[in-house]
C-alpha positions in Angstrom: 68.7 10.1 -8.7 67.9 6.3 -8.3 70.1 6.9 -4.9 68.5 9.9 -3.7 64.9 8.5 -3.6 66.0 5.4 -1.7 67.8 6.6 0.7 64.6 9.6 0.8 66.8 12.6 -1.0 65.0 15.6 -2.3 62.6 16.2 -3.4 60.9 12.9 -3.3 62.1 11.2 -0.3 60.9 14.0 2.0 57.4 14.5 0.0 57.6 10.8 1.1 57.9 10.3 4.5 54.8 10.1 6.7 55.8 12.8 8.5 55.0 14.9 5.9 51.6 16.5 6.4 50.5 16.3 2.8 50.7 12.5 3.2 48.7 12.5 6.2 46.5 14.6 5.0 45.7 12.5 1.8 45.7 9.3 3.9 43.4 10.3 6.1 41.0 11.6 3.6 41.8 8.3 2.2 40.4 6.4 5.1 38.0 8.7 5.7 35.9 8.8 2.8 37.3 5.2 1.4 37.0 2.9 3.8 35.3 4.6 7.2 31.8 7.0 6.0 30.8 3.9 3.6 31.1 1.1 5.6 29.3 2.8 8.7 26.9 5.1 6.5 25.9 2.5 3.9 22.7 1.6 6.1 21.7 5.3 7.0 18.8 6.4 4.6 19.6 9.3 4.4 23.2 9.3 3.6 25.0 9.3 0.6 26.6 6.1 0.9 23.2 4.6 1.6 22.9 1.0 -0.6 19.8 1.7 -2.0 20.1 -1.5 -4.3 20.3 -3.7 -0.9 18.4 -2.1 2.0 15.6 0.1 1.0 13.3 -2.9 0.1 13.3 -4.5 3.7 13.6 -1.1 5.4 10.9 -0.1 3.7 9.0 -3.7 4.8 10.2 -3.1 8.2 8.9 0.3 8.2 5.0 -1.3 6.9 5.3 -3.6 9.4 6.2 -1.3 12.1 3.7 1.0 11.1 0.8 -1.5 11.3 2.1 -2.3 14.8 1.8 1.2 16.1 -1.6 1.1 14.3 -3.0 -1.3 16.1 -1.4 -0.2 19.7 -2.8 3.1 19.3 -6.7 1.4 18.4 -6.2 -0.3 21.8 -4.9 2.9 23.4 -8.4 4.3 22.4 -10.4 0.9 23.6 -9.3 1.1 26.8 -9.6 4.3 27.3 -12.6 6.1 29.3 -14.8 8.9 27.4 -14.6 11.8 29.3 -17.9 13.1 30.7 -19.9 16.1 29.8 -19.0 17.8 32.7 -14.9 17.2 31.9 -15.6 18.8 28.0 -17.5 21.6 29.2 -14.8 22.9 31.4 -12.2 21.7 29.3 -14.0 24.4 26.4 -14.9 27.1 29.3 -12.0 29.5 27.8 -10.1 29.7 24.3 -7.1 27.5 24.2 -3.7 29.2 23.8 -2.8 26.5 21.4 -5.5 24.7 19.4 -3.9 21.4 17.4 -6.4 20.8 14.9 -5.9 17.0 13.0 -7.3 16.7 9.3 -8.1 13.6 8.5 -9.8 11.7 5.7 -11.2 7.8 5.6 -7.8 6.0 4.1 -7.4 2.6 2.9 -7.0 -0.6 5.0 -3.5 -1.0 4.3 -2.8 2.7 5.6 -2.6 1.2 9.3 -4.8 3.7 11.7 -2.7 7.0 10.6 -5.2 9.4 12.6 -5.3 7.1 15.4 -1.4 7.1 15.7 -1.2 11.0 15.8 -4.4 11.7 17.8 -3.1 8.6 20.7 0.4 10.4 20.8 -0.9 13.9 21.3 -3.7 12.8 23.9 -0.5 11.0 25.5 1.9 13.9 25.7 -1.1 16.3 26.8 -1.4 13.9 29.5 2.1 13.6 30.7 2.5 17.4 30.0 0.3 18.5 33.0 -0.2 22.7 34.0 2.3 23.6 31.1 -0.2 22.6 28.3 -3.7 22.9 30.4 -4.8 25.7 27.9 -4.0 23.2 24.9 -7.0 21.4 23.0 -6.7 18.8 20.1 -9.8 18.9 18.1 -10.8 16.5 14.8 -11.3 18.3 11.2 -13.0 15.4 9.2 -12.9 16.7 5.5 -14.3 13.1 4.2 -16.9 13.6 1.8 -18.8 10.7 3.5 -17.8 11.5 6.8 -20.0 9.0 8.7 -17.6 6.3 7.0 -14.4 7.4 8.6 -14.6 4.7 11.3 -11.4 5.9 13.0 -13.1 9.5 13.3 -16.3 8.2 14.9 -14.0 6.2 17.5 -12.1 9.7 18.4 -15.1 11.8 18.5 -15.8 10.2 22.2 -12.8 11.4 23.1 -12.5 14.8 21.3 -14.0 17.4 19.7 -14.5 17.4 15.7 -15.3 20.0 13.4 -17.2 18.1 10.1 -17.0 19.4 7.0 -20.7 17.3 5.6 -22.4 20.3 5.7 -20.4 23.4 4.1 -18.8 20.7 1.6 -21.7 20.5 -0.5 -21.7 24.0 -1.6 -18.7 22.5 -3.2 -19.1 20.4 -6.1 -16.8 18.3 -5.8 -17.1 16.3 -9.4 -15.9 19.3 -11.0 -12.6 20.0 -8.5 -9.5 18.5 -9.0 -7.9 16.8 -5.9 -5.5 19.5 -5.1 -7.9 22.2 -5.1 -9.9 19.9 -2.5 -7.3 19.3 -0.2 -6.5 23.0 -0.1 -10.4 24.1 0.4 -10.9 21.4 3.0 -7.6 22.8 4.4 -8.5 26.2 4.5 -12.4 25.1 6.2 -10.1 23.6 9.3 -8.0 26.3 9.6 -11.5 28.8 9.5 -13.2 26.6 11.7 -10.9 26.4 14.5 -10.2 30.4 14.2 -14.4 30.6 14.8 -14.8 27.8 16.9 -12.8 28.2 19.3 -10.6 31.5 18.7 -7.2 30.4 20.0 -4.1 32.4 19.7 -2.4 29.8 17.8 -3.2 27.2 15.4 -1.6 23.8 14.9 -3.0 22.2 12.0 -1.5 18.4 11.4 -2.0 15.8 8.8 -3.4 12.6 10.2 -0.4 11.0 9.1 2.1 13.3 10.9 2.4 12.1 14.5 4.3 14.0 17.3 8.0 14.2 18.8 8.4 13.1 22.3 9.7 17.2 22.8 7.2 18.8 21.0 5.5 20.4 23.5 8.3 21.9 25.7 10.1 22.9 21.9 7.1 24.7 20.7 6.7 26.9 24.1 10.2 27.5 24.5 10.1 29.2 20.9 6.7 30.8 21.3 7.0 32.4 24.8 11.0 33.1 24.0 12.3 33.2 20.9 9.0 34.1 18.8 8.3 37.5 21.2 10.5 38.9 17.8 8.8 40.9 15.7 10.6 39.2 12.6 9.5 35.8 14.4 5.9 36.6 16.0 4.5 38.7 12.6 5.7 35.1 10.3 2.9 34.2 8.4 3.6 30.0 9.5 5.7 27.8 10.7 6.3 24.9 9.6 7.6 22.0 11.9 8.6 19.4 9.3 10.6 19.2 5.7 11.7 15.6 4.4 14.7 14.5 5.5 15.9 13.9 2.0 15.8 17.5 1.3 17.2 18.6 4.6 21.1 18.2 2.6 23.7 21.3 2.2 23.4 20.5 -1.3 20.2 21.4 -2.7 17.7 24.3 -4.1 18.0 26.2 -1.0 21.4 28.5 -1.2 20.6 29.5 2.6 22.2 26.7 4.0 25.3 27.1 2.7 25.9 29.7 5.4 25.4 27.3 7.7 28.0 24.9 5.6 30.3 27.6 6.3 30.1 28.0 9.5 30.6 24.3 10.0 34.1 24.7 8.1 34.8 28.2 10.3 34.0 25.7 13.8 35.6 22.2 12.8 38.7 23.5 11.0 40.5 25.4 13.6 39.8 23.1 16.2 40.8 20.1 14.4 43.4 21.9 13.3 45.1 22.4 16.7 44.3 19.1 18.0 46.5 18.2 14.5 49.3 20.6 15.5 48.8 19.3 19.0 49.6 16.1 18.5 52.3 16.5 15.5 54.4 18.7 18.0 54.1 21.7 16.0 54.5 24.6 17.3 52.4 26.9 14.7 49.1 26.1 13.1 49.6 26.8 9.6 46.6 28.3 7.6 46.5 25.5 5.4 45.7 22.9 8.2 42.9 25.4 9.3 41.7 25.1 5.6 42.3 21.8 5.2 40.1 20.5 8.3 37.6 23.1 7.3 36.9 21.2 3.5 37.2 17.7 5.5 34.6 18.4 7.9 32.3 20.2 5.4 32.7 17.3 3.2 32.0 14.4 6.1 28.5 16.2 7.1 27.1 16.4 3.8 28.5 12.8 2.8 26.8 11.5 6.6 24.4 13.2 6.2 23.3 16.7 7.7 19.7 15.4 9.1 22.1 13.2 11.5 23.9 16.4 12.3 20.1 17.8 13.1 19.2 15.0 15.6 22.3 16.2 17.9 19.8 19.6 18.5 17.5 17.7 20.6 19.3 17.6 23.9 17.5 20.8 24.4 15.0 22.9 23.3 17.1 26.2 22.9 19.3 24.0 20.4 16.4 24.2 18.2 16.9 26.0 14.6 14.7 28.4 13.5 15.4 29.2 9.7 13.2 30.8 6.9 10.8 28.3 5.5 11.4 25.7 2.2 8.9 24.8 -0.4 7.9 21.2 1.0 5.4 20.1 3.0 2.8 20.7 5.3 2.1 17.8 7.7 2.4 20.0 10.5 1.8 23.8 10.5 1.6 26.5 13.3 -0.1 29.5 12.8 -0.5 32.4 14.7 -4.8 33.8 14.8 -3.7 37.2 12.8 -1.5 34.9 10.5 -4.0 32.8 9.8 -6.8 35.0 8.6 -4.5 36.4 6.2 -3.1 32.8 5.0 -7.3 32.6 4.1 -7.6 35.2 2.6 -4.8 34.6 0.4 -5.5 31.3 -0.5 -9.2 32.8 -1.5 -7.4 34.0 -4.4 -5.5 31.0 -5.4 -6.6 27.8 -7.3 -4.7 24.8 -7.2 -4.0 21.9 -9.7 -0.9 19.2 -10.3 2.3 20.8 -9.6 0.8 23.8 -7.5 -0.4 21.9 -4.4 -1.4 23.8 -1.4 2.3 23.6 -0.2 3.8 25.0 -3.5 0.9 27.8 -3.2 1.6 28.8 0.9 5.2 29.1 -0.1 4.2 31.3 -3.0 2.9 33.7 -0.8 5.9 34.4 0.4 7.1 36.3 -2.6 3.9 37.6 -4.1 2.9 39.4 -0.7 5.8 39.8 0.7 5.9 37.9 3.7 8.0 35.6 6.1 7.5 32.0 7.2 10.0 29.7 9.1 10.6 26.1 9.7 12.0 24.5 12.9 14.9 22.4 12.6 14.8 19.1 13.7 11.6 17.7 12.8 9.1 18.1 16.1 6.8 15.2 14.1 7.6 12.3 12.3 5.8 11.7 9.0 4.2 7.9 9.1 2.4 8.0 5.8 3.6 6.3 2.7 0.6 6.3 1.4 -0.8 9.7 0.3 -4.4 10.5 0.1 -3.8 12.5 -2.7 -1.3 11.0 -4.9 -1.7 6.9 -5.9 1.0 4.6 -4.9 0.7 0.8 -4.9 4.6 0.1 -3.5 5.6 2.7 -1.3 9.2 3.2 -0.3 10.5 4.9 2.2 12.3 7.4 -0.7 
């Protein structure tokens, strides 16, 4: 016996040798998910092998930091920047925009860096470098502050852009007696009634003052809405939603939908890296079990990376863009279509919201109790800025 596995007898010798594809196999998983994914992944923030323990205190700094940076640039952006003229609003509001992009915005504390600013400077940037494409866009202000004449980031924009104020209707409202979520989903519903009234576009964009814009989210949302969205499913959706966290964007979680897409990772990756294996082992046949094999490995190495990083490779163009039914969480940006919309207020007419039923948890509710469809674009067309929430209190934000 002693003979035979020294000099690599059966059965151990063979089982042995590096040859042997179960060996290879378990080393490379080895290396893989021993040695390689944590060393690289241990600074992504969204990875599993994220070291939460070392980095997410000065990531979180740096984040601050940045933040109050891009605060800052985009107050100057606004300085320097010439009011247009009567003449230039008046034909700028001569017909109803195809897109309205409506920002709700609330006076925040000092330390929340000019959110409103950031978004509205990045929007009137884009529109700029956009040219014909988005001439029948508008971006118009929703000020829901109950003191609006305080919001000294408002005031500064309203030279620049139209704003819908909320002083008036807001004090049929008594506000002492509503709870903060039912606010925010009545000063929610007022933009999203005001800029169907106002201005009667054919779609609405409404966006949190602490949600500010992709680079591509211009030519993303008219490739889906002149292309892909001419679908019934698609056009008849009640929103869309072009943001969920990033942390909730895994394989693994409440959403069982995904694991289709899980699959289908497995279905791609496994024969391919299973004849690039048989390739360069000189085999002449590709055994199901490599095919299974690389399917499990790949599978696993998204999830453990990280599938938001997966995500990111979508934005080389906009038909790479996902379009998959709608998730509970959150509404920093929203597009809905006119007929959508004056069903989403008459729904939420009927609804009252408190602690755990905020006006994402009820939106997604409607879903269900009436029976219709809603859809979220993946990657992420804005990036959420605000670690500070206007509705819920937090002294030390983190970026988890």
């Amino acid at each position: 016996m002693a003979a035979m596995l020294l000099h690599g007898g059966q059965p151990w010798g063979r089982l042995c040798r590096w040859s042997n594809p179960v060996m290879q196999f378990l080393a490379l998983t080895l290396v893989t998910f021993g040695v390689l994914v944590p060393l690289t992944c241990q600074q992504l923030l969204h990875s599993y092998f994220y070291m939460r323990s070392w980095y997410l205190n000065p990531m979180s700094h740096d984040f601050l930091q940045q933040n109050q940076e891009e605060g800052l640039s985009a107050l100057r952006y606004f300085e320097r920047l010439q009011p247009p003229n009567t003449s230039e609003l008046s034909a700028s509001q001569a017909s109803p925009p195809w897109l309205l992009i409506t920002i709700i915005t609330v006076e925040r504390q000092p330390e929340e860096f000019h959110y409103v600013l950031q978004v509205a400077s990045r929007f009137h940037r884009l529109l700029q470098e956009c040219g014909p494409p988005c001439r029948h866009h508008r971006v118009v202000l929703c000020n829901v502050d109950t003191d609006p004449s305080s919001h000294q980031d408002a005031l500064l924009l309203a030279n620049f852009f139209a704003v819908l104020d909320r002083s008036g209707s807001s004090r049929r409202d008594p506000h002492h007696l509503l709870n903060r979520f039912e606010k925010e989903k009545r000063d929610y519903a007022y933009c999203l009634e005001k800029s169907l009234q106002t201005y009667q576009p054919e779609y609405v964009l409404l966006v949190e003052d602490d949600a500010v814009p992709k680079e591509e989210i211009f030519p993303v949302l008219h490739h889906l809405l002149q292309r892909r969205f001419t679908r019934p499913h698609l056009r008849n959706a009640l929103y869309v939603k072009l943001y969920h966290p990033e942390r909730l964007q895994r394989y693994i979680n409440p959403e069982p939908m995904r694991i289709l897409e899980w699959v289908g990772v497995g279905m791609f990756w496994g024969p391919l890296l299973a004849s690039v294996y048989a390739w360069a082992a000189s085999r002449s046949s590709l055994s199901w079990a490599f095919v299974l094999f690389f399917a499990l490995y790949s599978m696993l190495l998204v999830e453990l990376v990280g599938r938001h990083y997966f995500l990111e490779l979508r934005r080389l163009a906009p038909p790479l863009y996902n379009v998959v039914p709608a998730t509970e969480c959150c509404t920093p940006a929203m597009l809905f279509p006119a007929p959508s919309a004056r069903r989403v207020l008459g729904y939420l007419k009927e609804l009252h919201c408190r602690r755990g039923f905020a006006k994402d948890t009820a939106l997604y509710s409607l879903l269900r109790s009436k029976g219709e469809q809603a859809f979220v674009v993946e990657p992420n067309l804005v990036r959420h800025v605000g670690m500070f929430s206007s509705v819920r209190i937090s002294e030390n934000p983190k970026l988890l």
